[in-house]
VOGU-3710 file (C-alpha; in Angstrom, 3 decimals, decimal comma):
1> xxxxxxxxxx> 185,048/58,572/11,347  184,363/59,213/7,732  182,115/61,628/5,775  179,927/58,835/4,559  179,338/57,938/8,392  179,016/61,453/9,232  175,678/61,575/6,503  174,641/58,356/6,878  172,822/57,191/3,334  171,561/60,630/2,097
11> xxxxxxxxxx> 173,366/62,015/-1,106  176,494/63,902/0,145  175,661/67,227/-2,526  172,579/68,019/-0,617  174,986/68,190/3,095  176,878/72,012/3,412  179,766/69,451/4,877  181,429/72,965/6,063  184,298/72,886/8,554  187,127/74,525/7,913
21> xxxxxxxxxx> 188,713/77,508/9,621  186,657/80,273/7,872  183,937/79,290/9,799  182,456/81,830/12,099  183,390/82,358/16,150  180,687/81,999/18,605  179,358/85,746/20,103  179,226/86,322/23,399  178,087/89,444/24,899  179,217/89,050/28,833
31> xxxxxxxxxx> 182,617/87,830/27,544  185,488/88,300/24,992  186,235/84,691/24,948  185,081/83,202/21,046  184,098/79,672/20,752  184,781/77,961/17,538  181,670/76,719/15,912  181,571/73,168/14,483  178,467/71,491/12,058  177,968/68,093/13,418
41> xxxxxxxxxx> 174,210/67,923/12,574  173,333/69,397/9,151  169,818/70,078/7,568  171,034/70,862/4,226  169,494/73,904/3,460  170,595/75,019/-0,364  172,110/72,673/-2,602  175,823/73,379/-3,317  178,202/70,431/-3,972  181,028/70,334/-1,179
51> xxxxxxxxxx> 184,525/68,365/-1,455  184,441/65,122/2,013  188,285/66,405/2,193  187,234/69,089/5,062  185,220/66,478/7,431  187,261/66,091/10,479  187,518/63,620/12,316  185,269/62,267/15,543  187,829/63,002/18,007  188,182/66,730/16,314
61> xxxxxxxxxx> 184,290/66,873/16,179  184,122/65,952/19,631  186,685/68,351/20,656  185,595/71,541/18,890  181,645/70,329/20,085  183,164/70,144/23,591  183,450/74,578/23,239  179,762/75,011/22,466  178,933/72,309/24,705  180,326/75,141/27,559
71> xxxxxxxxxx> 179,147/78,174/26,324  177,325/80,126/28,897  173,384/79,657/28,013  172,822/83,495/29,161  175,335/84,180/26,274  173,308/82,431/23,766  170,920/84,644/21,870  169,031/83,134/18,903  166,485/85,054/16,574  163,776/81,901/15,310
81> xxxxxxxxxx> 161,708/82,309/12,451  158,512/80,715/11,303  156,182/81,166/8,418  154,906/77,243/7,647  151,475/78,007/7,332  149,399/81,115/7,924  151,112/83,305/10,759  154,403/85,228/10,077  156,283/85,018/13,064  159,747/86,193/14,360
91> xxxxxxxxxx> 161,152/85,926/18,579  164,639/86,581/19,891  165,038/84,247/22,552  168,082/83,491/25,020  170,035/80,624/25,746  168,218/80,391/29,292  164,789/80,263/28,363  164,168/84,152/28,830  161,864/85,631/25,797  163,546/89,060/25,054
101> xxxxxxxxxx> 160,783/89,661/22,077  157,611/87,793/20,375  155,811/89,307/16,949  153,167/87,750/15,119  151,374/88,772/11,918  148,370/87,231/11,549  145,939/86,438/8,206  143,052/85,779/9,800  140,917/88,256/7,794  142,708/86,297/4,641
111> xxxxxxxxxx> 141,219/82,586/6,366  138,134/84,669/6,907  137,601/85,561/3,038  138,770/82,178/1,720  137,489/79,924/4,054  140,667/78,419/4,530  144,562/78,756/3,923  145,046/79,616/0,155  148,719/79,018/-0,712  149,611/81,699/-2,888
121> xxxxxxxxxx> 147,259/83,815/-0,768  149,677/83,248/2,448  152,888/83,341/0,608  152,247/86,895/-0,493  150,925/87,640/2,613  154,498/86,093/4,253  156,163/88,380/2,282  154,489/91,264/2,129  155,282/91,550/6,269  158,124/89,132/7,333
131> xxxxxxxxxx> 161,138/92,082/7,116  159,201/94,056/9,270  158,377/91,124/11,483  161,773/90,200/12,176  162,636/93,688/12,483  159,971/94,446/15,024  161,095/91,575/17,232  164,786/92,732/17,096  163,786/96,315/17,531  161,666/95,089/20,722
141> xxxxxxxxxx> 164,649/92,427/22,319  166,649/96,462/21,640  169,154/94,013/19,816  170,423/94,070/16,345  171,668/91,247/14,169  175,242/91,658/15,175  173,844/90,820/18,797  172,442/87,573/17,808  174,408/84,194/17,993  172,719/82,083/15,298
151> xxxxxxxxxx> 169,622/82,743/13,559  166,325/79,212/13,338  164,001/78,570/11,011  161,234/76,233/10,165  162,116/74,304/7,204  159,152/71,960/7,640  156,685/70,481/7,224  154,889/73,093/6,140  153,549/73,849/3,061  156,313/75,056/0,310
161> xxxxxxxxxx> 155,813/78,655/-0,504  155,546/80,287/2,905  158,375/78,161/4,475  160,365/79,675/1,712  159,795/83,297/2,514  160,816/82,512/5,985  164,023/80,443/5,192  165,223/83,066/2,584  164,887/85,601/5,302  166,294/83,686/7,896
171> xxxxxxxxxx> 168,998/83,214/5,247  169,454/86,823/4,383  169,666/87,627/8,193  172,356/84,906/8,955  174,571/85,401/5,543  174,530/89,586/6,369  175,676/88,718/10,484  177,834/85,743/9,492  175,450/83,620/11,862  175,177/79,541/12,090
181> xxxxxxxxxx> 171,529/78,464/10,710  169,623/75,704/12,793  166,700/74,025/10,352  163,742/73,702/12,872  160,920/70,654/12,470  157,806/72,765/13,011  155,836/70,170/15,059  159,357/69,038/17,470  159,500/72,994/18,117  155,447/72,656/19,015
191> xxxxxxxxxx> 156,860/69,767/21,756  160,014/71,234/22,862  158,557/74,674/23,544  156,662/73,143/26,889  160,534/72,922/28,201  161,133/76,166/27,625  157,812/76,727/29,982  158,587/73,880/32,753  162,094/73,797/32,716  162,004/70,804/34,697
201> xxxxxxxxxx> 160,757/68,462/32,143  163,084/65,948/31,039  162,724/63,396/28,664  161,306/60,781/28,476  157,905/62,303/27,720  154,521/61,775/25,413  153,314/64,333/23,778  150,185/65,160/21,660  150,524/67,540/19,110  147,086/68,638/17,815
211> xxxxxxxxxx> 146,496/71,402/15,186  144,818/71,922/11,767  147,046/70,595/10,013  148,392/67,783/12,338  147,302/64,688/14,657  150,033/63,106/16,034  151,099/61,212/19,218  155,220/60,657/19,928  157,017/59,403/22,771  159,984/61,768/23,219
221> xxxxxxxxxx> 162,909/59,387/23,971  165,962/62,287/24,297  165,934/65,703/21,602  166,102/64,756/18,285  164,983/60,715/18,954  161,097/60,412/18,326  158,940/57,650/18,013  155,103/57,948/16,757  152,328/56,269/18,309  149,707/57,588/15,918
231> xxxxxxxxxx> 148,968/60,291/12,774  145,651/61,338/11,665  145,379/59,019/8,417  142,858/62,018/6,941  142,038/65,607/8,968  143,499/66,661/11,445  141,512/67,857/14,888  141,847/71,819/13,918  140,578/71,374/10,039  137,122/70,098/11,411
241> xxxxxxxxxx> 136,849/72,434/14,163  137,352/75,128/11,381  135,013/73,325/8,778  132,388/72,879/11,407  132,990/76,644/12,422  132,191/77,966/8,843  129,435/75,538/8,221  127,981/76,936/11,341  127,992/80,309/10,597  130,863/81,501/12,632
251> xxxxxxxxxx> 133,188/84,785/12,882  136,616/82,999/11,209  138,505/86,135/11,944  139,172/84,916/15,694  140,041/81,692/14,124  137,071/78,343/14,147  138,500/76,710/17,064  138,280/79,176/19,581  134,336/80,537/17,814  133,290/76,917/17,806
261> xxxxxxxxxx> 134,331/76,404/21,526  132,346/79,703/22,715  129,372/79,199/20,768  129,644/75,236/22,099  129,324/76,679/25,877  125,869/77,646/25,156  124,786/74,205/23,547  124,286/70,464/25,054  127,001/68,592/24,113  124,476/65,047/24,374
271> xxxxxxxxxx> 121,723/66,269/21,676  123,217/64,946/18,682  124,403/61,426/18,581  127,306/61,404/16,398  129,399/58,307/16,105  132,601/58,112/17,736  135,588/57,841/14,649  137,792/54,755/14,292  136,557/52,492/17,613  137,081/49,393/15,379
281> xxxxxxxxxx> 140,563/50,417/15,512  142,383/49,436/18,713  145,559/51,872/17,794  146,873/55,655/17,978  145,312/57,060/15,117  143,035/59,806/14,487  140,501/60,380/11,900  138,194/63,102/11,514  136,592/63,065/8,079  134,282/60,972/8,894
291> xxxxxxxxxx> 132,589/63,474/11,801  132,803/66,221/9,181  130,384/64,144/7,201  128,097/63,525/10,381  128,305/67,282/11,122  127,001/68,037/7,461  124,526/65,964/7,008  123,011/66,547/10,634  123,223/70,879/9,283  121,242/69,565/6,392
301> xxxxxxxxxx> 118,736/67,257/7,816  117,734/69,696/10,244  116,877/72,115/7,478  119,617/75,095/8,817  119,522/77,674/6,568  123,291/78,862/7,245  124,462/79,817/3,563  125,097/83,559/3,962  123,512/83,867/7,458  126,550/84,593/10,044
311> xxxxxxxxxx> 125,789/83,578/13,795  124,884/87,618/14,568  121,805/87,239/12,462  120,605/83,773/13,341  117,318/83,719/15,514  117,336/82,605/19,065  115,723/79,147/17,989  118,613/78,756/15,073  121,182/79,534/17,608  120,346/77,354/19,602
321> xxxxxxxxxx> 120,280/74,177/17,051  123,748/75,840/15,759  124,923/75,838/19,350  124,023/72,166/20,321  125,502/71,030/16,657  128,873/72,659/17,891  128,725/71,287/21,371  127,743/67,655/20,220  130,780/68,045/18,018  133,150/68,710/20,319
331> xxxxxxxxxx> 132,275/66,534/22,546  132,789/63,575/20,016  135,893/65,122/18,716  137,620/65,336/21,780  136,122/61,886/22,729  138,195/60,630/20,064  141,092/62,337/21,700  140,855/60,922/24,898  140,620/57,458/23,499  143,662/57,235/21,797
341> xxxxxxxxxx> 145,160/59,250/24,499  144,697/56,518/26,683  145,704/54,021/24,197  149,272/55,853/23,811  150,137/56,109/27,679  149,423/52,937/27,877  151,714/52,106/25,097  154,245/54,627/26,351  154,385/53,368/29,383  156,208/49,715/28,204
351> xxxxxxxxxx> 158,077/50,994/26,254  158,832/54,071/28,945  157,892/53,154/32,305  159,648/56,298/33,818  157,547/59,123/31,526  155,722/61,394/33,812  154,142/63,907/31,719  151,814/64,500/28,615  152,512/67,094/26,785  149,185/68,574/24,539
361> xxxxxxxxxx> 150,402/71,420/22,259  149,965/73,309/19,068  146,916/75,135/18,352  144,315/73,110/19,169  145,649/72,750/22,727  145,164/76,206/23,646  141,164/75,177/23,632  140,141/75,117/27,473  137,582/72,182/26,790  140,413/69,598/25,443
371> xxxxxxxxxx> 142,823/70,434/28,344  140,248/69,822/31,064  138,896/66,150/29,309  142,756/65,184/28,280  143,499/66,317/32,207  141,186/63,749/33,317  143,070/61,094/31,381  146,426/61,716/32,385  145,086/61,798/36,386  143,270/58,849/35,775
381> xxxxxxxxxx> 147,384/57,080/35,041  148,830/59,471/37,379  150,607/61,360/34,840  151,161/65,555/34,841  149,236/67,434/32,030  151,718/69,927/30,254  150,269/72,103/27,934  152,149/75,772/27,012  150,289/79,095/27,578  148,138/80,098/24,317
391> xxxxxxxxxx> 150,588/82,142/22,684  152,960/79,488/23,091  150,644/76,857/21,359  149,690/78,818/18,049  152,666/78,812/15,508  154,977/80,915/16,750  158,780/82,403/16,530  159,612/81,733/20,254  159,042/77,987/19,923  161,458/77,983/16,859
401> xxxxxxxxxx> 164,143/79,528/18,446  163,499/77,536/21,831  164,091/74,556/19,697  166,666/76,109/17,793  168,795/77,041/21,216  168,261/73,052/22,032  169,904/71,782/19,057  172,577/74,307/18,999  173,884/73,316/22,298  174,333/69,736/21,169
411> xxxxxxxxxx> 176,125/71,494/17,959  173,362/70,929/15,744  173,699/73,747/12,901  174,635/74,620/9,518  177,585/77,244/8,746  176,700/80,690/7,918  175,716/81,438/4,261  176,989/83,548/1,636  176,160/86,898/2,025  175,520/87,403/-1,666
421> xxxxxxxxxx> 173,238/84,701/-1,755  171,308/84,671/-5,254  167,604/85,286/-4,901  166,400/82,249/-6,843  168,649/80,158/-5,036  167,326/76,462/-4,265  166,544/75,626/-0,824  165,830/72,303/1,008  162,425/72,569/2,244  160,689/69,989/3,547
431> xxxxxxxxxx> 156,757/70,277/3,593  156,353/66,643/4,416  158,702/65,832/6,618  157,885/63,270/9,600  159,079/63,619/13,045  159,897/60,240/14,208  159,619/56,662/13,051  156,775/54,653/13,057  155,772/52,451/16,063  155,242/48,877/14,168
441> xxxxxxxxxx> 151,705/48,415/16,662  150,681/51,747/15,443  150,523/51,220/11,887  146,877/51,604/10,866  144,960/49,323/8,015  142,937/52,176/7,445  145,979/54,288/6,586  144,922/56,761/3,615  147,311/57,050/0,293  148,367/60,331/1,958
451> xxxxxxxxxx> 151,453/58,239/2,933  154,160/59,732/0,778  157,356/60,651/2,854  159,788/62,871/0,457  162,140/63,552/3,403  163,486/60,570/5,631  162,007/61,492/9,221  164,255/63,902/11,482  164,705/61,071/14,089  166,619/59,025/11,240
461> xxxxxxxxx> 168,593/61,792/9,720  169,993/62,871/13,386  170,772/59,419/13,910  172,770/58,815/10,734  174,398/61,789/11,067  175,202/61,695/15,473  179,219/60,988/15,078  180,446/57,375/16,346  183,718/56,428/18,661
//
């Protein structure tokens, strides 16, 4: 096999084609026997120009994969790293599944006081904790970095500045241990994590991936092979729980979804009629700027005086109106759900027959309302629901090195780097980055110009790059 093979169509300088014999050994606490490492699968993470003359070939690639391949799981200990979006998060995680530690630095009075992410805002934020965040969660695992047997990190999507701090970290970390790097895709790691809960789900699978910053529906052929059924083609689910939230009134420190759900238990979820989003549209996608507007204009026509007023000080009469706004929401929003739930097993299931499980995660799917309506769809096409505990659906470091451990084992990595890395070095980040390809029945007409795809999906990339006989 050649190098071009090996990197299918992307440009060779932007591939750390590293295998030669200074690569690092494999550590393995219960045993003194070292495993050579081999880079099969690479992410590209800076940009430095390597010479094709050290790519080996498949039958060496296969043989030097064959040593990870057998590695002992239990010897496996990986340190994952994520700071995409507003949470600065670090785990140590073994091989097996067992979580030796879990920190998370929230900015949820930062959310709170702008109303929203602010980019800057979260990247000094990042920064200003994610040494002591990593620290912490080696300090609790009672490991150090010269325990740990490669380090994971979120390198998309994401937006750019905080998946920087984390990647230069996760850098620092592996160049200082001489550690392999595995480039995580932040919503896979949101899907793969429910493994690392039921160990005994195997792929084929659907899974719905719901957050504020994502919509999306994939059918999970094998790891690293993903096909999407549907994207939001404007908001996502979680930004109009958290507009609706602030427009409402609400506390934003414990974050809009889980406010809007509580106050939503006291209201009736039939009083408003708003219109269910994109029925027109027999496909997989999701589109939520539309109930926004409907959630606006029914604050404004009903004369709510919310500007300035929190929840705490409403009146029992304005509570009430706030609390059957936020119920008839929800209702509608997770309506919209369930419909192109449905739509997607159904889908799934030709192209699948032998999936057995739905898998709802990410931040939205820790909201107790959605997992009991999407329940009654996946009974209703006896299917299993399989949604992660809460702390497992939020952004997280456990779910980055779960995924991180996956890919490993298949010898999915990039070599160690420098330890003298410079500072300002350039690093391949990837803030829009999809997940799979695009089913051709779920391509939507109504698709917004928010269509531009700077990184070839990871489904593509670990196909070009899988080695061939």
């Amino acid at each position: 096999m050649t190098g071009s093979l090996l990197i299918s169509s992307l440009s060779i300088s932007r591939f750390a084609l590293l295998l030669n014999p200074s690569l690092p050994l494999y550590r393995s606490k219960a045993s003194s026997l070292r495993r050579p490492l081999v880079s099969t699968f690479l992410l590209s993470w800076s940009l430095p120009s390597k010479s094709l003359s050290t790519v080996p070939s498949a039958s060496s690639l296969r043989a030097l994969d064959s040593s990870v391949h057998a590695c002992d799981r239990e010897d496996l200990i990986v340190l994952g790293i994520e700071t995409s979006c507003d949470d600065t998060a670090a785990a140590v995680v073994r091989g097996n599944g067992e979580i030796l530690s879990q920190v998370v630095s929230s900015q949820a009075d930062l959310l709170a006081k702008y109303g929203g992410v602010a980019p800057k805002m979260a990247e000094e934020a990042h920064a200003l904790v994610i040494d002591k965040v990593v620290q912490q969660a080696l300090n609790n695992a009672n490991l150090t970095g010269k325990d740990l047997s490669a380090v994971a990190v979120t390198i998309g999507p994401g937006l750019s500045l905080c998946l920087r701090v984390g990647v230069s970290k996760a850098r620092r970390v592996a160049g200082m241990f001489n550690l392999p790097i595995v480039g995580v895709h932040h919503m896979e790691a949101h899907a793969l994590v429910a493994r690392l809960v039921q160990r005994d789900l195997h792929f084929p699978f659907l899974t719905l991936l719901i957050s504020g910053g994502h919509n999306l529906l994939i059918l999970a052929h094998s790891l690293g092979h993903y096909v999407q059924l549907g994207t939001t083609i404007d908001d996502a689910i979680g930004e109009a729980y958290d507009k609706t939230a602030r427009w409402l009134g609400l506390d934003m420190r414990k974050g809009g979804g889980p406010a809007l759900e509580e106050l939503a238990r006291e209201g009736d979820p039939n009083s408003i009629k708003f219109s269910i989003p994109m029925r027109q549209h027999k496909d997989c996608n999701f589109s939520y700027a539309g109930l926004k507007t409907q959630v606006r204009l029914a604050i404004e026509s009903r004369n709510l005086c919310i500007d300035n007023i929190p929840i705490s000080s409403a009146t029992l009469d304005e509570r009430r109106l706030r609390a059957d706004i936020a119920a008839s929401f929800q209702r509608v929003a997770v309506l919209h759900l369930e419909e192109r739930c449905q739509r997607a097993i159904e889908w799934a299931l030709k192209i699948e027959p032998s999936i057995k499980c739905l898998v709802v995660s990410g931040g939205v799917a820790s909201n107790q309302y959605v997992r009991t309506r999407l329940n009654h769809i996946v009974e209703k096409n006896g299917l299993k629901l399989v949604c992660p505990p809460p702390s497992l659906c939020t952004d997280n470091g456990v779910m980055v090195a779960w995924a991180g451990i996956e890919h490993f084992l298949l010898g999915r990595f990039d070599a160690p780097p420098p330890a003298n890395e410079p500072e300002d070095s350039q690093y391949d980040l990837r803030p829009r980055w999809p997940l799979g390809e695009e089913y051709a029945e779920g391509k939507s007409v109504a698709r917004s110009l928010k269509t531009a795809r700077v990184h070839p999906s990871l489904t593509s990339i670990i196909q070009g790059s899988s080695p061939q006989a």
